[in-house]
Each structure stands twice: as structure tokens, then as C-alpha cells.
PDB file of N, CA, C and O in Angstrom:
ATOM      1  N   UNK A   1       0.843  -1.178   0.000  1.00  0.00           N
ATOM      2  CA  UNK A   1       0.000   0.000   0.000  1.00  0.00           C
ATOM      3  C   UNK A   1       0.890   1.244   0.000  1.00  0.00           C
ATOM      4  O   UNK A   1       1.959   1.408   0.588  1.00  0.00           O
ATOM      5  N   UNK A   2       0.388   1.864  -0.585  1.00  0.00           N
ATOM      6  CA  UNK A   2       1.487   3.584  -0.758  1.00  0.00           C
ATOM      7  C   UNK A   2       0.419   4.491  -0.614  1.00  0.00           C
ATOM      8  O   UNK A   2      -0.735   4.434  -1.038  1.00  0.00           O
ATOM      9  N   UNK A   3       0.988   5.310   0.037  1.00  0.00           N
ATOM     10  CA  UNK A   3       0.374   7.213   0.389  1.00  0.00           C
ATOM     11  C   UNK A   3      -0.014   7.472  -0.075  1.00  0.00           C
ATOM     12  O   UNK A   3       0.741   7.307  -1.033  1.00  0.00           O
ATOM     13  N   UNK A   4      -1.199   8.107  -0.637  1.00  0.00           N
ATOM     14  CA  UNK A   4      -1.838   9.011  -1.652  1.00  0.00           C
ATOM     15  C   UNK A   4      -2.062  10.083  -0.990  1.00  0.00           C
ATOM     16  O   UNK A   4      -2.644   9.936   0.084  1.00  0.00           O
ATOM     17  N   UNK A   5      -1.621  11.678  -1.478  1.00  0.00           N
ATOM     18  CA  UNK A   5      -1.540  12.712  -0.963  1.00  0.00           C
ATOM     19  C   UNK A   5      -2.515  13.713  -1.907  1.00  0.00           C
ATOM     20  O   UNK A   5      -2.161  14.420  -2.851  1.00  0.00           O
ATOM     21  N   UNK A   6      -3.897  13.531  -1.320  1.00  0.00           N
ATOM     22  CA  UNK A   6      -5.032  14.444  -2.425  1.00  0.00           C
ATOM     23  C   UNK A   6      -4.633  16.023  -2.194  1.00  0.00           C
ATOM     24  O   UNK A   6      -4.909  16.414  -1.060  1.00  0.00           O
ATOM     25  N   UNK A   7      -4.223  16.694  -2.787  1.00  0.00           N
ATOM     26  CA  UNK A   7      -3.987  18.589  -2.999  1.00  0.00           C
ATOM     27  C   UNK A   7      -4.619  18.876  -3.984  1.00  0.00           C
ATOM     28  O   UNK A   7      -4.567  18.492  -5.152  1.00  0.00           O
ATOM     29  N   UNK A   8      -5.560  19.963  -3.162  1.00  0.00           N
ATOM     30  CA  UNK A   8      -6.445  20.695  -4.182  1.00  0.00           C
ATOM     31  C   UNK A   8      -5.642  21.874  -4.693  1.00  0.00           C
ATOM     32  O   UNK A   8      -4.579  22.317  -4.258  1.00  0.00           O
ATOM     33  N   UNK A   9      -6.469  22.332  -5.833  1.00  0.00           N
ATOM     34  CA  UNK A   9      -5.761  23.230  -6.716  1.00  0.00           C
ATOM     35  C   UNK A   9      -5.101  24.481  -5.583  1.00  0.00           C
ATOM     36  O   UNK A   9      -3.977  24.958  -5.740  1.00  0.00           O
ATOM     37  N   UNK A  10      -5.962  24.850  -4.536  1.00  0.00           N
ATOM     38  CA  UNK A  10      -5.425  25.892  -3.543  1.00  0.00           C
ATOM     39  C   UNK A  10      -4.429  25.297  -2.964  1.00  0.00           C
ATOM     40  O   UNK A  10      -3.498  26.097  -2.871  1.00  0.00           O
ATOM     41  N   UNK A  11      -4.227  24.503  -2.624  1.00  0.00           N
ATOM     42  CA  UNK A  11      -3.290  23.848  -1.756  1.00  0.00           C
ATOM     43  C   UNK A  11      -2.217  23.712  -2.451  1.00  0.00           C
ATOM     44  O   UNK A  11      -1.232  23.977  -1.762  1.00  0.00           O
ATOM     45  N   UNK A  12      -1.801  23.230  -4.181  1.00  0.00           N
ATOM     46  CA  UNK A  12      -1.197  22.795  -4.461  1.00  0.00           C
ATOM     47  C   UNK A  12      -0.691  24.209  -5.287  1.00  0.00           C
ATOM     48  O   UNK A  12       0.393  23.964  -5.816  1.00  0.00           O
ATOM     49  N   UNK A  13      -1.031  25.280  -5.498  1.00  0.00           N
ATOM     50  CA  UNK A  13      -0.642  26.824  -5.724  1.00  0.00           C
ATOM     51  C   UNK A  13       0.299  26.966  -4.131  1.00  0.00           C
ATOM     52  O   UNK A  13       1.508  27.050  -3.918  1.00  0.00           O
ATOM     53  N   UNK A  14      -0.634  26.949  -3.412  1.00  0.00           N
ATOM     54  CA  UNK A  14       0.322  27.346  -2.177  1.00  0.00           C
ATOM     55  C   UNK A  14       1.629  26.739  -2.401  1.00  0.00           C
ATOM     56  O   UNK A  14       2.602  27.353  -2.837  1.00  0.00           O
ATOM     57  N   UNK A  15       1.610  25.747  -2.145  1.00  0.00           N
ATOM     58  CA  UNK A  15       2.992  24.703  -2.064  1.00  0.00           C
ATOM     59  C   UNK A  15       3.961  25.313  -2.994  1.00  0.00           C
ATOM     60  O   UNK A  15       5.009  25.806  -2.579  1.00  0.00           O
ATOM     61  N   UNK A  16       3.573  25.287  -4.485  1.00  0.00           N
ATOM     62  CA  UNK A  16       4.401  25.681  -5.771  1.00  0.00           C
ATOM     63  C   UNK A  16       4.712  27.233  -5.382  1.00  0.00           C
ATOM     64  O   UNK A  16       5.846  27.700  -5.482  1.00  0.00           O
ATOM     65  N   UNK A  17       3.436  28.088  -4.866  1.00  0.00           N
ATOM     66  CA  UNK A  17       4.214  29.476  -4.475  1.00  0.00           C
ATOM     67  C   UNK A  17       4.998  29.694  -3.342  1.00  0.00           C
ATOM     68  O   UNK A  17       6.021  30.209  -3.796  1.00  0.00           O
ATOM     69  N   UNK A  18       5.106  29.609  -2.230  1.00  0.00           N
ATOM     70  CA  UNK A  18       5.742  29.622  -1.034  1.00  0.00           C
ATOM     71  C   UNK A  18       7.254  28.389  -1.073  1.00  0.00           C
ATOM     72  O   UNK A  18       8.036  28.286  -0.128  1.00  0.00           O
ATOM     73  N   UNK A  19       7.374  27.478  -2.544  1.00  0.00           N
ATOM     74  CA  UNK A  19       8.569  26.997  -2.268  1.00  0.00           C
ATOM     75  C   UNK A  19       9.406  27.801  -3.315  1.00  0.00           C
ATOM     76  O   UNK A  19      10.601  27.531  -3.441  1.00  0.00           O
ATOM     77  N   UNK A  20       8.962  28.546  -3.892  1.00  0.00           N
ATOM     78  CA  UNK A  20       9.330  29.149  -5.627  1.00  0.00           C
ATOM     79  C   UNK A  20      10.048  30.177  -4.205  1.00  0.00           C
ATOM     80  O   UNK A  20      11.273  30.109  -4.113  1.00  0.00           O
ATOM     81  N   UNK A  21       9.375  30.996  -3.254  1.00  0.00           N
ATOM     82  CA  UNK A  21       9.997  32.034  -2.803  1.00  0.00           C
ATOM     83  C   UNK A  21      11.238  31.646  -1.436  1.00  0.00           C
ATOM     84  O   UNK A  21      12.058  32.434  -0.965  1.00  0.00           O
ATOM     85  N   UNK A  22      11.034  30.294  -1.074  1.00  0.00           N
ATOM     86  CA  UNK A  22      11.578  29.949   0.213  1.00  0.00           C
ATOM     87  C   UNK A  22      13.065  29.356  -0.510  1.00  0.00           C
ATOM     88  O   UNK A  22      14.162  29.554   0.012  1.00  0.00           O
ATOM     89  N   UNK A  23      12.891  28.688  -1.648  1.00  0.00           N
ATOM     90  CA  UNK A  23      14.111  28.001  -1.992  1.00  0.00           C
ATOM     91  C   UNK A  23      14.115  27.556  -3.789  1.00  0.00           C
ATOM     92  O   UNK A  23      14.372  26.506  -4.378  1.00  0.00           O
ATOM     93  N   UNK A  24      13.715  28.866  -4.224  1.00  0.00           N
ATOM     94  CA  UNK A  24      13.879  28.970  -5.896  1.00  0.00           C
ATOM     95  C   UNK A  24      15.314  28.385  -6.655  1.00  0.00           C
ATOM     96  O   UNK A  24      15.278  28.703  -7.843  1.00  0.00           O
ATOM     97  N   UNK A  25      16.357  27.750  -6.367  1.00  0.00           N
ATOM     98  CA  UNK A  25      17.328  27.046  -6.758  1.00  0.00           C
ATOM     99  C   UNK A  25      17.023  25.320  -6.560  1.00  0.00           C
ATOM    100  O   UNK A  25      17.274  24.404  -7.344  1.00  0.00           O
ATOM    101  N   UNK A  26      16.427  25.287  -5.287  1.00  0.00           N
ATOM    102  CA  UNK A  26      15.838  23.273  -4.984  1.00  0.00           C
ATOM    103  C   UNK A  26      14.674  23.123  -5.579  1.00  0.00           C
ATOM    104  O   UNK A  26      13.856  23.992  -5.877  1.00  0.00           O
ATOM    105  N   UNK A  27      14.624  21.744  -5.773  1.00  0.00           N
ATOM    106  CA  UNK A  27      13.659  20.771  -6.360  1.00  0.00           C
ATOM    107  C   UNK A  27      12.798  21.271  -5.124  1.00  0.00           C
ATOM    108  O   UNK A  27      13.028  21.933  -4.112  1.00  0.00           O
ATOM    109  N   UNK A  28      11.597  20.582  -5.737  1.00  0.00           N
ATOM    110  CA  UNK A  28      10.508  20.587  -4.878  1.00  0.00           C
ATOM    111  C   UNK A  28      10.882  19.281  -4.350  1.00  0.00           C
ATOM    112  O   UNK A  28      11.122  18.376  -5.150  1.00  0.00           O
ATOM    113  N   UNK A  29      11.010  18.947  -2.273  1.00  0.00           N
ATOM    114  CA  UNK A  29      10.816  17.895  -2.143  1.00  0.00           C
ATOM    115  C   UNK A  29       9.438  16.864  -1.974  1.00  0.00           C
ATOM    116  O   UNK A  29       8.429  16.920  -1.272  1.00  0.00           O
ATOM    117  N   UNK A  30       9.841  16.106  -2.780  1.00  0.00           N
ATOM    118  CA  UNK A  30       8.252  15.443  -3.054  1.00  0.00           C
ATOM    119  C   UNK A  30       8.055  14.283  -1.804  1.00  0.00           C
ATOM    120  O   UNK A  30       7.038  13.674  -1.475  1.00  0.00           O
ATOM    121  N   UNK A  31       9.264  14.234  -1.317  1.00  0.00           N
ATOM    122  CA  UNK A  31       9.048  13.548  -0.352  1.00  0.00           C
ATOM    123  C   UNK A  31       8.289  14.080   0.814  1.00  0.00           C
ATOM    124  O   UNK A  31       8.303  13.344   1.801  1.00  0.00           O
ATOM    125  N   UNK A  32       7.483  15.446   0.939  1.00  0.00           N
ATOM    126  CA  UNK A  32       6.724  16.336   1.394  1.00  0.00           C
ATOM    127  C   UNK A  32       4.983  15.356   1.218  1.00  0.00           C
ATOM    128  O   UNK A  32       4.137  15.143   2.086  1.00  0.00           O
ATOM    129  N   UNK A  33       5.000  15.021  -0.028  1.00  0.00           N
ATOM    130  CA  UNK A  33       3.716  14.425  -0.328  1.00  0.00           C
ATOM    131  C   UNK A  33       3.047  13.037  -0.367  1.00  0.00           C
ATOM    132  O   UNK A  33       1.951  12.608  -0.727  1.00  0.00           O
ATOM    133  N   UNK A  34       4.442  12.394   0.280  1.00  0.00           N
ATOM    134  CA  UNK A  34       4.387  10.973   0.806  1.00  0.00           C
ATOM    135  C   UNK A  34       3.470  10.798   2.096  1.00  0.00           C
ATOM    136  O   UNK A  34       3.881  10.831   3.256  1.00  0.00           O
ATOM    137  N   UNK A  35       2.241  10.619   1.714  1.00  0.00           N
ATOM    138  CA  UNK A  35       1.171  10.352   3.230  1.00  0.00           C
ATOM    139  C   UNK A  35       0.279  10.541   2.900  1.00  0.00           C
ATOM    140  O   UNK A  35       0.181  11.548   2.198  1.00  0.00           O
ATOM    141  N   UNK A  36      -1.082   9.657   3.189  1.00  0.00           N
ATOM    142  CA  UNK A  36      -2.393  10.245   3.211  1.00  0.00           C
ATOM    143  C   UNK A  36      -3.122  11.095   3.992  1.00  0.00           C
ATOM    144  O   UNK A  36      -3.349  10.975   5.196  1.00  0.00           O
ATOM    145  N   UNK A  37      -3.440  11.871   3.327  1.00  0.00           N
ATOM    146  CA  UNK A  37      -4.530  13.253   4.013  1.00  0.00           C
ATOM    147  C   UNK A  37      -4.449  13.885   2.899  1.00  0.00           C
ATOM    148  O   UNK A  37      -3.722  13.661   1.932  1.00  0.00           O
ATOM    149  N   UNK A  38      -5.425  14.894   3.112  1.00  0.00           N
ATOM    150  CA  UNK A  38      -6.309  15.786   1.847  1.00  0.00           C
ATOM    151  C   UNK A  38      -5.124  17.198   2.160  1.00  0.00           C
ATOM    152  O   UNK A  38      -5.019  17.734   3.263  1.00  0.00           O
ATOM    153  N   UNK A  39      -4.679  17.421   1.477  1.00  0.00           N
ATOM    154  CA  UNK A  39      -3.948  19.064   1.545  1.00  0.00           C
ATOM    155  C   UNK A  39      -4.443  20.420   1.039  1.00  0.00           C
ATOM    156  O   UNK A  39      -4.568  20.738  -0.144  1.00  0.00           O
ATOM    157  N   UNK A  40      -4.734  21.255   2.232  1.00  0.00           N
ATOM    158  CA  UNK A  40      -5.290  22.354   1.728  1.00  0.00           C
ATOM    159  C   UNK A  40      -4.143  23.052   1.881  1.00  0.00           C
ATOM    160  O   UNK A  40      -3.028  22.581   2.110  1.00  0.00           O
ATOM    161  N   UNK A  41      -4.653  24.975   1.655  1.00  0.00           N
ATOM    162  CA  UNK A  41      -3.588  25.767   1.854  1.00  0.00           C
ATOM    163  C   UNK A  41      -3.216  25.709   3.630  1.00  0.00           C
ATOM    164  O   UNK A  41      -2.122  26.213   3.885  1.00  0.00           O
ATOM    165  N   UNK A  42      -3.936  25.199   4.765  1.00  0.00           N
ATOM    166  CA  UNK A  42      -2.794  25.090   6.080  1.00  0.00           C
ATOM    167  C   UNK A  42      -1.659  24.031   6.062  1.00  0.00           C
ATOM    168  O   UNK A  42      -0.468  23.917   6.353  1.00  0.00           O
ATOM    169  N   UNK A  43      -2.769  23.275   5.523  1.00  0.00           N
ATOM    170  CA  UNK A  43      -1.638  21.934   5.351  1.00  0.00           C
ATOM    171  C   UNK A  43      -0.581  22.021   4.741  1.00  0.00           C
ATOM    172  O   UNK A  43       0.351  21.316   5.128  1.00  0.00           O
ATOM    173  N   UNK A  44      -0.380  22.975   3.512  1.00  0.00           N
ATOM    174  CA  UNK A  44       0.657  23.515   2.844  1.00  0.00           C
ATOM    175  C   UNK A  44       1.556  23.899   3.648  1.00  0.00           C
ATOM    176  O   UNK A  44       2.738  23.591   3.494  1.00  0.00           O
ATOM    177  N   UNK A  45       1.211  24.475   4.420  1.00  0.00           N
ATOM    178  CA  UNK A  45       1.913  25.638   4.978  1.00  0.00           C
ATOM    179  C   UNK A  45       2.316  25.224   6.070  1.00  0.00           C
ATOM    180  O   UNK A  45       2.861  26.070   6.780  1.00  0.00           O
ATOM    181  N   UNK A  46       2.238  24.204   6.457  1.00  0.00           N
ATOM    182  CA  UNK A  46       2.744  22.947   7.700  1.00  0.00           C
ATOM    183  C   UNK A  46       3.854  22.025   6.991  1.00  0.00           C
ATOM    184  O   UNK A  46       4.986  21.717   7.365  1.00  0.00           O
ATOM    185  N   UNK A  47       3.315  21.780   6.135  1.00  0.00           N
ATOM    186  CA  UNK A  47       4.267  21.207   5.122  1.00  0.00           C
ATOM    187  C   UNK A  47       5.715  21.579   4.716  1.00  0.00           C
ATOM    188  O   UNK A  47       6.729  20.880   4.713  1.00  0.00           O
ATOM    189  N   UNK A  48       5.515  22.952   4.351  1.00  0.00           N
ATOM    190  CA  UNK A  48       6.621  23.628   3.775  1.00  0.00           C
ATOM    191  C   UNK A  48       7.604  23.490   5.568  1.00  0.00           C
ATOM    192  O   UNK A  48       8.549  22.720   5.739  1.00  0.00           O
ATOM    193  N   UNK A  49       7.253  24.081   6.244  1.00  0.00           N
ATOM    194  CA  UNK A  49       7.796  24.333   7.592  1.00  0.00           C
ATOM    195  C   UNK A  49       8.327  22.375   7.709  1.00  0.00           C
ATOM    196  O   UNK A  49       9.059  22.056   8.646  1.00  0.00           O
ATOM    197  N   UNK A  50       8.076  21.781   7.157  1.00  0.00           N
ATOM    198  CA  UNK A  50       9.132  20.422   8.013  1.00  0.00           C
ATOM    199  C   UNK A  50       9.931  20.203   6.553  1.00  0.00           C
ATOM    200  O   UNK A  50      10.481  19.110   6.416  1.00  0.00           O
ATOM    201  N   UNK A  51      10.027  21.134   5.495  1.00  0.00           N
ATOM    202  CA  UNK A  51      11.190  21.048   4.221  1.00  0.00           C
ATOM    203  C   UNK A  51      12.560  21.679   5.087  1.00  0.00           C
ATOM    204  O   UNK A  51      13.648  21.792   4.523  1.00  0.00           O
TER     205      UNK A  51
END
């Protein structure tokens, strides 16, 4: 069984904007989206904070 990480379009803007400004030279780590739960924009933003 593997993670499925549902991000809605808000959630998944957040993520792409707030990592474009936190660390515009790194990959996005995708290892961020390894887990199930639904991701909104808090969850984003909890997210980014354990990159």
C-alpha cells in the first residue's frame, strides 16, 4: 500500500508558491507528499515548515 496525498488546486498553488519564494534554486521535495490526508492551503503551509 502507498500514500496518496489528495492537494487541491489551492493547496497545491500554495505549495508551488511559497517553495518558488523559500528556496527557488531546490527541487521541490516530493518527499513532502508521501502520506495520506487531503492538503489544503494550512496543510501547505505545515508542510513547507518540516522542508
Amino acid at each position: 500500500m502507498r500514500p496518496i496525498a489528495l492537494v487541491g488546486a489551492a493547496g497545491l498553488k500554495q505549495l508551488a508558491d511559497r517553495w518558488a519564494a523559500l528556496a527557488p534554486d531546490k527541487p521541490f521535495p516530493a518527499r513532502l507528499l508521501n502520506r495520506t490526508e487531503v492538503i489544503n492551503t494550512d496543510r501547505a503551509e505545515f508542510l513547507l515548515s518540516l522542508a
